[in-house]
matplotlib code that plots the C-alpha trace (Angstrom):
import matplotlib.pyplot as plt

x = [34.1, 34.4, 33.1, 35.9, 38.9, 37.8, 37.6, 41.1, 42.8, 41.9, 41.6, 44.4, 44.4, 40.7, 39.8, 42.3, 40.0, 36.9, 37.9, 39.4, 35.7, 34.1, 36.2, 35.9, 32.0, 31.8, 33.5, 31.3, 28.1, 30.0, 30.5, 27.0, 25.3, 27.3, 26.3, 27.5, 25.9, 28.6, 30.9, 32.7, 32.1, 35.2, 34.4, 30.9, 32.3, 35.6, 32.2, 29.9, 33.0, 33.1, 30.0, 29.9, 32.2, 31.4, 27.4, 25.8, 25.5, 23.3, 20.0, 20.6, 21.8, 18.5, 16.3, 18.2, 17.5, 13.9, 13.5, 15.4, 12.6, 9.1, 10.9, 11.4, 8.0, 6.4, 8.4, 7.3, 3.6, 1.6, -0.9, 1.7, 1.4, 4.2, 4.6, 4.9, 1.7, -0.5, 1.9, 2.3, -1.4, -1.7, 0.9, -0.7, -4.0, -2.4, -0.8, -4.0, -5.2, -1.9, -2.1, -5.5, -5.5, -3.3, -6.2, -7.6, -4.5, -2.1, -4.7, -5.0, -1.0, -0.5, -0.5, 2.1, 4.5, 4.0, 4.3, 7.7, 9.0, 8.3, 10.9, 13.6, 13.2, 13.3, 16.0, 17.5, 16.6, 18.7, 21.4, 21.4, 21.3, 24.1, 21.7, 23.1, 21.2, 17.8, 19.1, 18.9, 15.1, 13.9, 15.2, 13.6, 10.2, 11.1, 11.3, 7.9, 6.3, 7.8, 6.6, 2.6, 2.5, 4.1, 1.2, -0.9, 0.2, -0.5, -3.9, -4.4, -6.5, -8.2, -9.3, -8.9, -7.4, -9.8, -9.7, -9.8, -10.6, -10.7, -12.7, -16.4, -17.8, -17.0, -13.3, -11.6, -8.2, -5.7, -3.5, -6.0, -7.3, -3.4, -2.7, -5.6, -5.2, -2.2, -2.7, -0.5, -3.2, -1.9, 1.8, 0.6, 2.7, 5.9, 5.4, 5.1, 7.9, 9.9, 8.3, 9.0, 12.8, 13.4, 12.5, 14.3, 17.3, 16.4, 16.2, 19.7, 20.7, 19.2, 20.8, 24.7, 24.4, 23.2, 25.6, 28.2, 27.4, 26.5, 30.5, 32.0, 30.2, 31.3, 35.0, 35.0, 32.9, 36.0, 35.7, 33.9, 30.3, 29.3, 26.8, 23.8, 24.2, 25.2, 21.8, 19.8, 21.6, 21.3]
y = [129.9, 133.3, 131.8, 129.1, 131.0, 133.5, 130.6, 129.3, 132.0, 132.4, 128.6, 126.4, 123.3, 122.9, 124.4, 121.7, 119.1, 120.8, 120.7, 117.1, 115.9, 118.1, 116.7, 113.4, 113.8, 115.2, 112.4, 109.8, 111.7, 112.2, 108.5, 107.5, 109.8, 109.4, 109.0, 108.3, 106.6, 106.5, 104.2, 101.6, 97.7, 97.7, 100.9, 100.3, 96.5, 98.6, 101.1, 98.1, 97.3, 100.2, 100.1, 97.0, 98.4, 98.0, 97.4, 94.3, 91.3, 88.7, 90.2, 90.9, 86.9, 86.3, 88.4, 87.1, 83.3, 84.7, 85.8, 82.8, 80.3, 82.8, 83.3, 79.6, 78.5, 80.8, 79.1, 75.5, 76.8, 78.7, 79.1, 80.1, 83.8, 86.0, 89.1, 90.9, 89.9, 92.4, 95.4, 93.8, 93.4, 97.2, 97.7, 95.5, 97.1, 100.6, 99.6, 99.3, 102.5, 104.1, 102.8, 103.1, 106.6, 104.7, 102.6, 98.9, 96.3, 98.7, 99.1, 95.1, 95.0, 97.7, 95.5, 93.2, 95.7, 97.5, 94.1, 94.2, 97.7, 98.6, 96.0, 97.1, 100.9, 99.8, 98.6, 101.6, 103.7, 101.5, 101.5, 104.9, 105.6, 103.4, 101.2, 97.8, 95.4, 97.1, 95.8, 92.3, 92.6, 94.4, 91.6, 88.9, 91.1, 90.9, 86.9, 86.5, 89.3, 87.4, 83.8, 85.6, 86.2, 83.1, 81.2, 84.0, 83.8, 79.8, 80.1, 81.7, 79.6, 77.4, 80.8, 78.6, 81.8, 84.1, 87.3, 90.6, 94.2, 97.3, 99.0, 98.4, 95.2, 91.4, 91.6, 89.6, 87.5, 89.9, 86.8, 85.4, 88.8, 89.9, 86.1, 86.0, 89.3, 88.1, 84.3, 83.4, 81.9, 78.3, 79.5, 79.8, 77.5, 78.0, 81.7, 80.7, 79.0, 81.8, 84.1, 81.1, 80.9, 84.6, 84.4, 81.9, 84.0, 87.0, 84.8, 83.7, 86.9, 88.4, 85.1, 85.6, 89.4, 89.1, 86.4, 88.3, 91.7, 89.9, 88.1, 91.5, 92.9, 89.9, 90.1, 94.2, 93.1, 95.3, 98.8, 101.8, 101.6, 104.4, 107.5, 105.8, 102.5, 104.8, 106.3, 103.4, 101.7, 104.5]
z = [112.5, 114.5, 117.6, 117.2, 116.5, 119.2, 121.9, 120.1, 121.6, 125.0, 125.6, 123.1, 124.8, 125.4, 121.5, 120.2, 121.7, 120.4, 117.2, 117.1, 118.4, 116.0, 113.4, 114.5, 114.6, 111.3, 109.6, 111.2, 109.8, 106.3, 106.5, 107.7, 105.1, 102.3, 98.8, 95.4, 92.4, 90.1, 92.4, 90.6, 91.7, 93.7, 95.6, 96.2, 97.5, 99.8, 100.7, 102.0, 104.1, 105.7, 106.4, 108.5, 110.9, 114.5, 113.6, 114.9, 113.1, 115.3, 115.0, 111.2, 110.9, 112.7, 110.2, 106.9, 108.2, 109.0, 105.7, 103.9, 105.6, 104.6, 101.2, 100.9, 102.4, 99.7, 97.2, 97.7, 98.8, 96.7, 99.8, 102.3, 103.4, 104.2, 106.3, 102.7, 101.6, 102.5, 101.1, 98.0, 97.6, 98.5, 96.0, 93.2, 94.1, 93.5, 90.1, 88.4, 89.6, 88.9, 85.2, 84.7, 82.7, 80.2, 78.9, 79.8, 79.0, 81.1, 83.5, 84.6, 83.4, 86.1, 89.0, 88.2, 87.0, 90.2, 92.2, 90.7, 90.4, 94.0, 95.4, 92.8, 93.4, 97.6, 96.9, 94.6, 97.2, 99.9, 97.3, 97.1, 100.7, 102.0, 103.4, 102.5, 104.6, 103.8, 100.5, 101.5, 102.5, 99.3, 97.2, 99.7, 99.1, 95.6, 95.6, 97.3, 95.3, 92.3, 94.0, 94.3, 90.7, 89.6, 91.5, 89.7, 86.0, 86.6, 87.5, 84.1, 82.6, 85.7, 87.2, 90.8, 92.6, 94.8, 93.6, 95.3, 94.0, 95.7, 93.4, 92.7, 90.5, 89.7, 90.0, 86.7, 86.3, 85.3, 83.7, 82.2, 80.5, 79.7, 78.3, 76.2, 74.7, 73.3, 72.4, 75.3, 77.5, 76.5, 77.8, 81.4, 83.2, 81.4, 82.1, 85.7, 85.8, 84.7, 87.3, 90.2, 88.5, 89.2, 92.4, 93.2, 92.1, 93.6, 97.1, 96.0, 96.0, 99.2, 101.3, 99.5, 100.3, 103.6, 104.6, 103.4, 105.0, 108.1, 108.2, 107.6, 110.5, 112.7, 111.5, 112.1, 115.7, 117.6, 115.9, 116.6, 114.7, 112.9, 114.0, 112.7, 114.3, 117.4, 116.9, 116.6, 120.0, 121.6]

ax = plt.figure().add_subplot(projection="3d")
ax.plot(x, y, z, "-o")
ax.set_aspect("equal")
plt.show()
């Protein structure tokens, strides 16, 4: 501040610029960085707004149809691998470890619920960061992670599926072990269903946010994007 009002005097007219760039800069970062969890609906929609000025909406149009098609493809093909496969296997593969000090059931229940909780917390995280497209691709990771275990909880009792363990030993049918543990092994399909049903919503979801983000970046095409979409261009 010293520097500033020391340069103010000798030089007005150029200082007066400094600080209206400065100004201006600092209320682009403020904007790109800002964060508030306790926004209302209506402010976090007005906040989404303004966050589609000026960024680009073709390639993101191109990546939500991307996504609509594998997230679709999954849906109607149990066999049909997606480019989230392999982290939500990682993921899956870490929940049992993760829950493994909490005993046998939560250690084979710890993959699933990991499956699932990963996406949502993404997309907390994106939520909390401002980050409303990334938003958009944690719910269509949630939909096929939510698709893999629907095909999973239905192969409870046929035990068709291959099965893959990272650890040591014959690895065994988490579904089939959590099902029959509690007399459910009988509801297998119905269970799937409901797992299939939710990710069908959760695709939902992903395709209205997206399209919507994606028209509010084409309407505001003409003004000036914030610093982070400056950054990535640039």
């Amino acid at each position: 501040m010293g520097q500033l009002a020391c340069a103010s005097s000798r030089a007005p007219r150029a200082s007066a610029t400094s600080v209206r760039f400065e100004r201006g800069a600092s209320q682009a970062l403020t904007h790109a960085h800002y964060r508030d969890p306790d926004l209302t609906s209506s402010e976090r929609r007005e906040d989404a707004l303004e966050w589609c000025k000026g960024r680009n909406w073709s390639w993101r149009a191109f990546l939500l149809a991307y996504l609509a098609y594998v997230s679709v493809r999954a849906l109607s093909d149990d066999e049909y691998g997606t480019i989230f496969g392999g982290i939500t296997l990682v993921v899956h593969e870490a929940g049992h470890a993760v829950f493994g000090a909490f005993g046998e059931l939560l250690a084979v229940m710890g993959g699933s619920i990991m499956q699932l909780a990963i996406p949502l917390i993404v997309a907390m995280l994106f939520l909390r960061q401002r980050e409303y497209y990334g938003i958009v691709v944690a719910l269509a990771w949630l939909s096929t992670s939510s698709c893999n275990l629907a095909a999973y909880i239905g192969d409870a009792r046929s035990q068709d599926l291959p099965l893959v363990s990272m650890g040591s030993g014959d690895p065994i049918h988490d579904w089939h072990y959590i099902l029959g543990h509690f007399g459910l092994l009988g509801q297998d399909h119905a269970l799937a269903r409901l797992a299939r049903f939710a990710s069908f919503v959760s695709l939902l979801l992903a395709i209205v946010l997206g399209a919507w983000l994606c028209n509010a970046m084409r309407l505001s095409a003409g003004t000036t994007p914030p610093a982070d979409e400056e950054l990535l261009r640039g």
